[in-house]
C-alpha positions in Angstrom: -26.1 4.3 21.1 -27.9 5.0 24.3 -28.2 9.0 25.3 -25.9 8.8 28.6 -23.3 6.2 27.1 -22.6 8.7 24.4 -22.4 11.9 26.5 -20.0 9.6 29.1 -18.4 8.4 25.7 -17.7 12.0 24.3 -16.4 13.2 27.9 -14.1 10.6 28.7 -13.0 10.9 24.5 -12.3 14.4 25.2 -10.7 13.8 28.3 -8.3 11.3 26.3 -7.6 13.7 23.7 -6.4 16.5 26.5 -4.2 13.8 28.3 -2.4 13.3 24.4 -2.1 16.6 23.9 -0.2 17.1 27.3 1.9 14.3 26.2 2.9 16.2 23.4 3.5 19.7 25.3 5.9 17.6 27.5 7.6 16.1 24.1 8.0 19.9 22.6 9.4 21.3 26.1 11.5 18.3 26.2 12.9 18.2 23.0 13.6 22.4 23.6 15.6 21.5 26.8 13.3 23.7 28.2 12.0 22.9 31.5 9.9 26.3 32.4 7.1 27.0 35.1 4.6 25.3 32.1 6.4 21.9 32.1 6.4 21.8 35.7 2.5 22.5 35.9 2.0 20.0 32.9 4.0 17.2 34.8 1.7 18.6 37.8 -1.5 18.6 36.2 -1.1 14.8 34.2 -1.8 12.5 37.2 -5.0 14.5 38.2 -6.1 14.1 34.3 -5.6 10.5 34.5 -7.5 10.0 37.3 -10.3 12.0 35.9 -10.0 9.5 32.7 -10.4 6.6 34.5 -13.3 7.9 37.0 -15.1 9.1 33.4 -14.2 5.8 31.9 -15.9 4.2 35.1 -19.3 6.2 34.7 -20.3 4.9 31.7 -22.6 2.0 31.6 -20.9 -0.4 29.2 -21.9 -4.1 28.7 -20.7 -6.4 25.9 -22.5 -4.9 23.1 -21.8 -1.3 24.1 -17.9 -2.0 24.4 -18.1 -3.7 20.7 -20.1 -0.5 19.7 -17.2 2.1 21.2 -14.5 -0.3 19.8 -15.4 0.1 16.5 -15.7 4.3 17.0 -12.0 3.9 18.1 -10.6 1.5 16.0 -7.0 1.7 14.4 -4.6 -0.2 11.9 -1.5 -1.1 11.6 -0.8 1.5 9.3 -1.9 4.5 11.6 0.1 2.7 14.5 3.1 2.7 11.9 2.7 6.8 11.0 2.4 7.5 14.7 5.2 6.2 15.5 7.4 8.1 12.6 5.8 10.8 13.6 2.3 11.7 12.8 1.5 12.8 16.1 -2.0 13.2 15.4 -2.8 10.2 15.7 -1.8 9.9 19.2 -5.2 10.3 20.9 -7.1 7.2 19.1 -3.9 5.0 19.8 -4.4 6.0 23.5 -8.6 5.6 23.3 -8.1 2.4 21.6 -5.6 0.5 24.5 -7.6 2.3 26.9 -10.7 0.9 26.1 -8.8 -3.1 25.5 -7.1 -2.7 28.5 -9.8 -1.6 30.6 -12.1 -3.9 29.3 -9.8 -6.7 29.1 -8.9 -6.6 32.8 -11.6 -3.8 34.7 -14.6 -5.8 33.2 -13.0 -9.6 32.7 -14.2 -8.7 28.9 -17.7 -9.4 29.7 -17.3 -13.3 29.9 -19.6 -14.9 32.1 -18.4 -18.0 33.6 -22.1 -18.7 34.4 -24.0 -19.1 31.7 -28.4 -19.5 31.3 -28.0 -21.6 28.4 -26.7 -25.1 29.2 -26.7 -26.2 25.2 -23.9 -28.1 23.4 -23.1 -25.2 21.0 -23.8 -22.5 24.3 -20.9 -24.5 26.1 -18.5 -24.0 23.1 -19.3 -20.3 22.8 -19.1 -19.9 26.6 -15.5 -21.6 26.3 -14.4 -19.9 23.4 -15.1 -16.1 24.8 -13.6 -17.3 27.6 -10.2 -18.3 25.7 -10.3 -15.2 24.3 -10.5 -13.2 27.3 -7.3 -15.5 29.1 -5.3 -14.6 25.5 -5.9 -11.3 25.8 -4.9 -11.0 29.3 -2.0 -12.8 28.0 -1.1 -10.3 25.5 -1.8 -7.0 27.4 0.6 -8.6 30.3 3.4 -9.1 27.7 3.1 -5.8 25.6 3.1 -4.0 29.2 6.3 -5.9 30.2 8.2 -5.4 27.4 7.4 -2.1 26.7 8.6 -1.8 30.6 12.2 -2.4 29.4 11.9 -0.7 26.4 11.2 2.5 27.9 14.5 1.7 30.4 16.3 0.6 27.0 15.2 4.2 24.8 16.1 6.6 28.1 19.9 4.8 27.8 20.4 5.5 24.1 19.2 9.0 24.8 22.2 9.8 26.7 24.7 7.7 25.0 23.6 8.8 21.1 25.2 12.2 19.8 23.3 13.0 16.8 20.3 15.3 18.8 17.4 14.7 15.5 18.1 10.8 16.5 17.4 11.5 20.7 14.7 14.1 19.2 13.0 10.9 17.8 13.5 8.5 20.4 12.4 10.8 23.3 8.9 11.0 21.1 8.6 7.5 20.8 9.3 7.1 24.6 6.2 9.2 25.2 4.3 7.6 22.6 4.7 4.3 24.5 4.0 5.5 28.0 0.5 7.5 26.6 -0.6 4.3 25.0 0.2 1.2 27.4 -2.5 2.2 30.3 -0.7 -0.5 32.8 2.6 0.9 32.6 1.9 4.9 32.9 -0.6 4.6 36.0 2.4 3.0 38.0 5.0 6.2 35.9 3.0 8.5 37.3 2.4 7.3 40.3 6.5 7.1 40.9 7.4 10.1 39.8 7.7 10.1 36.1 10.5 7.8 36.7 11.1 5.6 34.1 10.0 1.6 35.8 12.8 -0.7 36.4 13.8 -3.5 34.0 11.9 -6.6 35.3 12.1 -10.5 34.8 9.2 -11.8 32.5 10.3 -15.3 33.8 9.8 -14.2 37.2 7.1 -11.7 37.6 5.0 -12.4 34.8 1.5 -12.1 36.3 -0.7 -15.0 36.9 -2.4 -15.3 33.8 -5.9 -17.4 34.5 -5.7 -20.5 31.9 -1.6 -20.9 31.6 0.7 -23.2 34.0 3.6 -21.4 34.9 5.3 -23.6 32.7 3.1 -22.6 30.0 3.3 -18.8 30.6 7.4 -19.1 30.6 7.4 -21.1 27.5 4.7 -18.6 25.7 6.8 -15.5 26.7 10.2 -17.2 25.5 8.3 -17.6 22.1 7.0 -14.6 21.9 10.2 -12.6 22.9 12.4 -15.2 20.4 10.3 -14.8 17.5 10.0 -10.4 17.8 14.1 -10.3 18.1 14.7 -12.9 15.0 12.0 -11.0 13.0 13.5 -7.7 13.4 17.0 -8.6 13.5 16.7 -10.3 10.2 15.1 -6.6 8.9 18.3 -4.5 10.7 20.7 -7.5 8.7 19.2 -5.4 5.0 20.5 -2.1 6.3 23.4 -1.3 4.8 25.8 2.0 4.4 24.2 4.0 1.9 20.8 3.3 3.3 21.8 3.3 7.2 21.5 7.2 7.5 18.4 7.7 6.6 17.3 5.1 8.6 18.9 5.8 11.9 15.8 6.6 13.6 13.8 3.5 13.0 17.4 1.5 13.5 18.0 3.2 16.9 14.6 2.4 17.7 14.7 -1.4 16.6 17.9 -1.6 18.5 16.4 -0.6 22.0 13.3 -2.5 21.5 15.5 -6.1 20.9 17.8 -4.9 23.5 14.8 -4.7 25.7 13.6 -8.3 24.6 17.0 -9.7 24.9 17.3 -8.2 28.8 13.7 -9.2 29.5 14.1 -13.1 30.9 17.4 -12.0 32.6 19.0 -14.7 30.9 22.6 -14.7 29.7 21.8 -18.2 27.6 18.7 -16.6 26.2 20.7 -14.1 24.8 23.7 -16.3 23.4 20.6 -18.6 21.8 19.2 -15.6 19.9 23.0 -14.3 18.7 23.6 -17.7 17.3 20.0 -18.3 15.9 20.1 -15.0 14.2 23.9 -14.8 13.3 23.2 -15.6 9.4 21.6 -12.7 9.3 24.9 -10.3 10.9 27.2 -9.8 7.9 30.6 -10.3 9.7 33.1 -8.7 7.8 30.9 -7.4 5.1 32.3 -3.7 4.9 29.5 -2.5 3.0 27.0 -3.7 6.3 29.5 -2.6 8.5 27.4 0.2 10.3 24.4 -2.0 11.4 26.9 -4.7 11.8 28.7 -2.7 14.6 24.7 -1.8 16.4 24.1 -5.5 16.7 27.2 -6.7 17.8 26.9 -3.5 20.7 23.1 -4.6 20.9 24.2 -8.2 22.2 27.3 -7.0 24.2 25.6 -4.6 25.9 22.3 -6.6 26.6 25.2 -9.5 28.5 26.2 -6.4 30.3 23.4 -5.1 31.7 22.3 -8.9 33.2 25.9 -9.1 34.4 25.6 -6.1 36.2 22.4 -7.1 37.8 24.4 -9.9 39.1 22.1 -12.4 37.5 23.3 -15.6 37.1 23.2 -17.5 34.7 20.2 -20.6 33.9 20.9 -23.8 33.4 21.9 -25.2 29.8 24.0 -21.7 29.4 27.9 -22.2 28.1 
């Protein structure tokens, strides 16, 4: 790797690390209810370290090989995502280089595509279109993660003050942390506001103009992907039953706001009746022994109807 990409590399990694670990001072304070003269200067001190991030990330000379290069120093699976999130905080800082990097990339650098190519060949052409694909997919991609996790966040600070059991608001104010360090989009405009959490927003309304998708197309794609998250994790919340439910609460509780969030997202009150009666085989109605989880959808669709009726939003052709 070249001399002054890997010095810019190793101070804008270092600077990452610091941001995560200011995360997690805020996550310790927060979970002690104890909002001292240090949380104040940590909530003080986090927007200047972000901007120092990004002017780091800026300085260092990356082109498409070099990004591939600093991807692979950074990469992370499934698996680590998974232990992050129940809790192995140390993980936290290659989470937050690894989006970083994508996002930046992705949307700073247009991924490195060149819509102009040298090489006029028949194969050149179908590379050319191919990286180009790519790039408009994961624009795509980022834009949805960054909207849902939008009302997520909105959807975890509401069962934080409606749950009683404090290990279970423990947990979810963690994860709400975890998502705001790692989705670069969404905690530029947090911090910028405030550290207020961002309003719930429309997907089918102000889903950003994605280069390569109709309008028609992007609305179609994001009803997809929404539909096919909720019926995948609502058929894994239909298994949990009594004996298992408590021992599970956090990773229910945290299933629970992320649908709700997915449910809310197209402010749609005939999305939502769609997905209850698509996934209603999986709901155990009157099935004692299920009655727990039972009682957390049910509330999970009630209260995702609520929340669009509040908003006064109506309701889109084709609903009952």
């Amino acid at each position: 790797m070249d001399k002054v990409l890997e010095s810019k590399f190793e101070e804008w990694s270092s600077l990452s690390e610091s941001i995560s670990k200011i995360y997690l001072k805020i996550i310790e304070h927060e979970e002690q209810h104890n909002y001292d003269k240090e949380y104040e200067e940590l909530l003080y001190l986090l927007p200047t370290a972000l901007r120092l991030e990004k002017k780091c990330f800026l300085e260092m000379p990356l082109d498409s090989a070099s990004a591939a290069k600093l991807r692979a120093k950074i990469d992370i699976n499934m698996e680590q995502i998974d232990a992050l999130i129940n809790g192995e905080e140390d993980l936290l800082s290659l989470l937050r280089k690894h989006n970083y990097l994508d996002c930046l990339v992705t949307f700073l650098y247009n991924d490195f595509h060149e819509k102009e190519t040298l090489h006029t060949d028949f194969f050149s052409q179908i590379i050319n279109e191919t990286q180009k694909i790519n790039m408009q997919n994961k624009k795509y991609q980022e834009n949805f993660y960054t909207s849902v996790n939008t009302n997520f966040i909105q959807m975890l600070e509401k069962y934080i003050t409606e749950i009683d059991d404090e290990d279970v608001k423990s947990y979810l104010r963690y994860v709400k942390y975890i998502i705001i360090c790692t989705t670069p989009k969404y905690e530029e405009n947090y911090w910028l506001f405030g550290h207020i959490a961002l309003p719930t927003i429309d997907m089918s309304s102000s889903f950003p103009v994605t280069e390569g998708y109709s309008e028609s197309e992007i609305n179609a794609l994001v009803k997809h992907s929404l539909k096919s998250g909720l019926e995948d994790d609502i058929r894994t919340l239909g298994d949990m039953n009594n004996l298992i439910f408590p021992y599970y609460a956090k990773k229910i509780y945290r299933m629970l706001a992320l649908n709700k969030a997915r449910l809310i997202s197209l402010k749609d009150l005939s999305f939502i009746e769609e997905i209850e009666r698509s996934t209603n085989e999986y709901i155990h109605e009157g099935d004692s022994f299920y009655s727990l989880v039972n009682d957390c959808l049910n509330s999970m669709f009630k209260d995702a109807k609520e929340i669009i009726k509040e908003k006064h939003y109506p309701r889109k052709k084709g609903s009952r």
